[in-house]
C-alpha positions in Angstrom: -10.0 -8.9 15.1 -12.6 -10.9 14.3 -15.9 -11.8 16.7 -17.1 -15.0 16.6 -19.7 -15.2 18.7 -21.4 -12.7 21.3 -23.9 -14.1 24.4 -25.7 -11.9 27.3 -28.9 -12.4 29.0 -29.4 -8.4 29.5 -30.4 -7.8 25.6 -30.5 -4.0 26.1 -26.8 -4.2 26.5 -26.1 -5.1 22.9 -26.9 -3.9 19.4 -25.8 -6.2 16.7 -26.0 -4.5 13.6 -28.0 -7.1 11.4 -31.2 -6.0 14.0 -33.9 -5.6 11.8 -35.5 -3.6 14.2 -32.9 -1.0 14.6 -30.9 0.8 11.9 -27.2 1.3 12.2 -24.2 3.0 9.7 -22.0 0.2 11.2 -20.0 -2.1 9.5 -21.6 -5.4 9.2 -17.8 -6.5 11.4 -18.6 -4.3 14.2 -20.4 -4.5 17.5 -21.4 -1.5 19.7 -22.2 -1.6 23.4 -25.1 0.2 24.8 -24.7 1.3 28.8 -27.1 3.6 31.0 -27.8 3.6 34.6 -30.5 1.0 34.4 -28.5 -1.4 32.2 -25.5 -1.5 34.5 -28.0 -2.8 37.3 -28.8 -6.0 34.8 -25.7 -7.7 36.2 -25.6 -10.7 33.7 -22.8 -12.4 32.1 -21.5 -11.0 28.9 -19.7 -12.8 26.9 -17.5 -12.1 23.9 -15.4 -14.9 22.1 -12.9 -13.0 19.5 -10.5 -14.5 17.0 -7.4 -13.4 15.4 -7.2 -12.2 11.7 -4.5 -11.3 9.8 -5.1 -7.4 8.6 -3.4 -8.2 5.5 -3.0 -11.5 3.0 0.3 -13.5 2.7 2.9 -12.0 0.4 2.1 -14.5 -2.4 -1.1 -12.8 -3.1 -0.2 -9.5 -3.5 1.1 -7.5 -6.2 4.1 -5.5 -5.4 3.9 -2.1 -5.3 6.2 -1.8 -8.2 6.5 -3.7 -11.0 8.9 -3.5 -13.8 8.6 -5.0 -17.2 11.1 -7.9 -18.7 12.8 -4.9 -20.5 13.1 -2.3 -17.8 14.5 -5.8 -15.4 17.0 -6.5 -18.0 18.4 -3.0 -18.4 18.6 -2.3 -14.8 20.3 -5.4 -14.1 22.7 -4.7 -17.1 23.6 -1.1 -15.3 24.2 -3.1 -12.0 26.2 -5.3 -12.7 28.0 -2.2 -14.6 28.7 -1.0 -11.3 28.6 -3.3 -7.7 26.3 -6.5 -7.0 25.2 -5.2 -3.8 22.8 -2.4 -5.5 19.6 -1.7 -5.2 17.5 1.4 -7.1 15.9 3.8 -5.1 13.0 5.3 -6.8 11.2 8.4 -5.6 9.5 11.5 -6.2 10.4 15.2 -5.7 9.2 18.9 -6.5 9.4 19.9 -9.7 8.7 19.2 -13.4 6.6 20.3 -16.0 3.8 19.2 -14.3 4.7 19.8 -10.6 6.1 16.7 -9.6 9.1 14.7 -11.0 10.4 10.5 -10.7 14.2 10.2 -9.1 15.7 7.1 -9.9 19.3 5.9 -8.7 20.9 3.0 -7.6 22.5 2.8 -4.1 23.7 0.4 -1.7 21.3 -1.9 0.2 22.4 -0.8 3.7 21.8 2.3 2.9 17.9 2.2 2.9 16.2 3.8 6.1 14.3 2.1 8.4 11.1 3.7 7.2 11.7 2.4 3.6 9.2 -0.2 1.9 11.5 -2.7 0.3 9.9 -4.4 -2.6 12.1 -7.3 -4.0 10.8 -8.1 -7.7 12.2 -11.2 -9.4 15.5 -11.5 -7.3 15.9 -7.6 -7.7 15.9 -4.7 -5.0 13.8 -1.5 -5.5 13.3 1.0 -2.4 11.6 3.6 -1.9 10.7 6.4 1.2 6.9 6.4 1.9 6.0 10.0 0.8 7.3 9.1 -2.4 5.1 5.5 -2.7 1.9 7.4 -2.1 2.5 9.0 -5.4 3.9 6.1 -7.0 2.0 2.9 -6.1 0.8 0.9 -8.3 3.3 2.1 -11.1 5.0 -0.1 -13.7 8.6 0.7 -15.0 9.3 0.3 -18.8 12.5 0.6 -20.8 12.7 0.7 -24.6 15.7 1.4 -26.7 14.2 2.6 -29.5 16.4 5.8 -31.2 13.6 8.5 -30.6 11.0 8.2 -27.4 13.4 5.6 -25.5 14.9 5.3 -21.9 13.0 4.4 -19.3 9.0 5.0 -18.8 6.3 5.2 -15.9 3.1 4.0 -16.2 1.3 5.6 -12.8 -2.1 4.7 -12.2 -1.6 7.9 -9.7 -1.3 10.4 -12.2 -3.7 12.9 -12.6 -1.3 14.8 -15.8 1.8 14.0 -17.3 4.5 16.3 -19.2 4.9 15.2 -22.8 8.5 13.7 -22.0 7.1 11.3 -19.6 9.4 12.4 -16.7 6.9 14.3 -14.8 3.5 14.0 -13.6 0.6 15.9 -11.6 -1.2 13.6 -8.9 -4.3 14.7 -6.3 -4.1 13.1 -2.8 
């Protein structure tokens, strides 16, 4: 929420914190009340207009989450239609690894995702996955080469602290 504007003839009551006079650790957003015994005598109006803002931007403004490259969208969508149409790839994160933590990929079926489960849709296809897992992964691209030595698929995760040398594992600090 937003404040727009603030009036009150009892000026002991508020502390704005752009006050010169005073200094505050607020945010320059917030607005603190003041009350003691002899400010609840002042018995003037107080007035506080508010308005409504949205917490986050519209979806056209944000990156998702995910991302995958042209190769990694064309490959998955060649394993999909390998299998059903109504897939989607869950991608996660578990326990183990070289370096402590490892990525879990697999495709499943849409109405299988939980209700906790941050769907990202990413040029007409599905990726989910669980919310412990996306504090690890956030922000991270998928890759797929098919070169002979050094190919599959890839994760570039601006999370990760240390990867393993294959690529398939990673250390991250929360």
């Amino acid at each position: 929420m937003a404040v727009s504007s603030i009036s009150t003839n009892c000026s002991s009551l508020l502390r704005l914190p752009n006050n010169p006079k005073r200094s505050l650790s607020l945010p320059k957003s917030s607005v603190s009340f003041r009350s003691s015994r002899s400010n609840l005598s002042c018995r003037k109006p107080l007035s506080v207009k508010a308005t409504v803002v949205p917490a986050v931007p519209t979806a056209e403004g944000l990156a998702p989450a995910i991302t995958l490259t042209d190769n990694a969208l064309k490959h998955l969508n060649k394993m999909r239609g390998e299998r059903d149409e109504d897939l989607c790839l869950r991608i996660g994160v578990k326990q183990g690894g070289c370096s402590g933590m490892s990525y879990s990929m697999d495709f499943e079926k849409r109405e299988n995702a939980r209700p906790d489960d941050s769907i990202i849709e990413y040029n007409g296809f599905t990726i989910v996955c669980d919310p412990k897992s996306l504090l690890f992964i956030f922000g991270m691209q998928l890759d797929y080469s098919d070169a002979l030595i050094g190919g599959g698929f890839s994760f570039k995760n601006p999370n990760a602290t240390q990867t393993c040398g294959c690529g398939k594992s990673f250390a991250a600090e929360m």
